[in-house]
Steps between C-alpha positions, in 0.01 A plus 500: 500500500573651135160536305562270158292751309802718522815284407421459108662787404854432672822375417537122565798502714293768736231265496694215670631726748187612604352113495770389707486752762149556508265286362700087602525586825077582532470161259739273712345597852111477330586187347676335800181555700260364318364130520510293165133523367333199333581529140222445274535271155691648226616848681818428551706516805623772739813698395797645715506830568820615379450331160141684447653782612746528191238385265322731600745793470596415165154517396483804619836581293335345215250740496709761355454283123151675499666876499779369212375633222565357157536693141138371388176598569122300601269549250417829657762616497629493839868415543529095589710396770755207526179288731252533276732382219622200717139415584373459149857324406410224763141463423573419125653149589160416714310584182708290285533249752386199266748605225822528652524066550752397766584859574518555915194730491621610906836557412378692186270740711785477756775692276182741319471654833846529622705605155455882561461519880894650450379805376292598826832685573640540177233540243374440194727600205325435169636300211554791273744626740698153609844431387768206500721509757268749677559315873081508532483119575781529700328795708173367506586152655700696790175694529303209507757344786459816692082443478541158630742582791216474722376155456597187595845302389300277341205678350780803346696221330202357322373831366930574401470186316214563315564824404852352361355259346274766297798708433685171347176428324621136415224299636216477322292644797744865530477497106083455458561782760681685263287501215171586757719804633523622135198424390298685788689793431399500100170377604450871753678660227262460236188616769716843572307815370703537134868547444707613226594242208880464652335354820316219310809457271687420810234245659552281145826400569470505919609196665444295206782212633290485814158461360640229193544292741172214434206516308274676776699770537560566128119472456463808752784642310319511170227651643586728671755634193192519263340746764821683500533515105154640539574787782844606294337548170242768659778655665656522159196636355419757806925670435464473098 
């Protein structure tokens, strides 16, 4: 049986391959033999093989957001990956949780996590460097349907839908999303080790449709463009 310590690394469409030759039929004939075990309150109940078996290997596919590095830095200085960008994106709507009103908090969470999951096989390409007509949503949602082409029917079409949804960004859930995605990225911005003025000058006018879009997020905005302001005029002053 294939160790799952060594799968993150490979290509998606390997990965199922392997799954289905290897690792289902070990599942199916485990699974078939075993006796239904009392379930306990609130644990949930026992799933089929075959179905944790392609959760399982897109996890595994997942894993390849941690090595997708982005332009930015951690406050260290150490180059931040795609994950760790996702992971602060979706924790920003559980700390503004009482905010955001009628906003579906789930779904919110939902579409922080999934929106960049494309670029496990493509990557990252940073906003500087993005053009109209450039085909990169186009690429990353086939991406993104080649990640999912392990799971379920069912389970692939909801994460397809949600990450359309984002890309549409017409409900007020994909568009909060949005403004978050920009806003974390301004927010690690602003913690990188300095930059030149141009690089602050560019952060001013970043995603500012996205993050106009309701009070809260134009109260981050302000805030975190007065840090900015603040960063650009010592570059200034460090190149005069």
């Amino acid at each position: 049986m294939a160790d799952l310590r060594d799968l993150s690394g490979m290509n998606p469409l390997l990965l199922h391959k392997l799954f289905s030759l290897s690792v289902w039929p070990v599942f199916e004939a485990k699974f078939s033999a075993m006796t239904k075990a009392e379930e306990l309150p609130g644990t949930g109940t026992e799933i089929d093989g075959k179905r944790l078996a392609g959760i399982l290997e897109f996890l595994q596919a997942a894993e390849q957001l941690k090595d997708t590095l982005r332009s930015g830095t951690t406050g260290k200085g150490r180059p931040e990956s795609t994950a760790e960008h996702s992971w602060r994106l979706a924790l920003m709507p559980l700390l503004f949780e009482k905010e955001l009103g009628n906003i579906n908090l789930l779904k919110l969470i939902k579409l922080a996590l999934i929106h960049d999951l494309g670029e496990a096989i493509s990557g990252d390409v940073p906003a500087p460097l993005q053009q109209p007509g450039d085909d990169r949503q186009d690429r990353e949602r086939r991406d993104f349907q080649s990640l999912c082409s392990p799971l379920p029917a069912d389970l692939a079409a909801e994460l397809l839908a949600l990450w359309d949804e984002y890309a549409s960004a017409q409900t007020p859930e994909a568009r909060l999303a949005k403004a978050f995605d920009k806003l974390e990225t301004m927010l690690q911005h602003v913690l990188m080790p300095p930059q030149d003025a141009e690089f602050y000058r560019f952060n001013l006018t970043y995603g500012q449709d996205r993050t106009d879009y309701c009070l809260l997020t134009r109260q981050i905005r302000e805030i975190v463009d007065s840090q900015t302001r603040i960063l650009m005029k010592d570059a200034e002053v460090k190149t005069a």
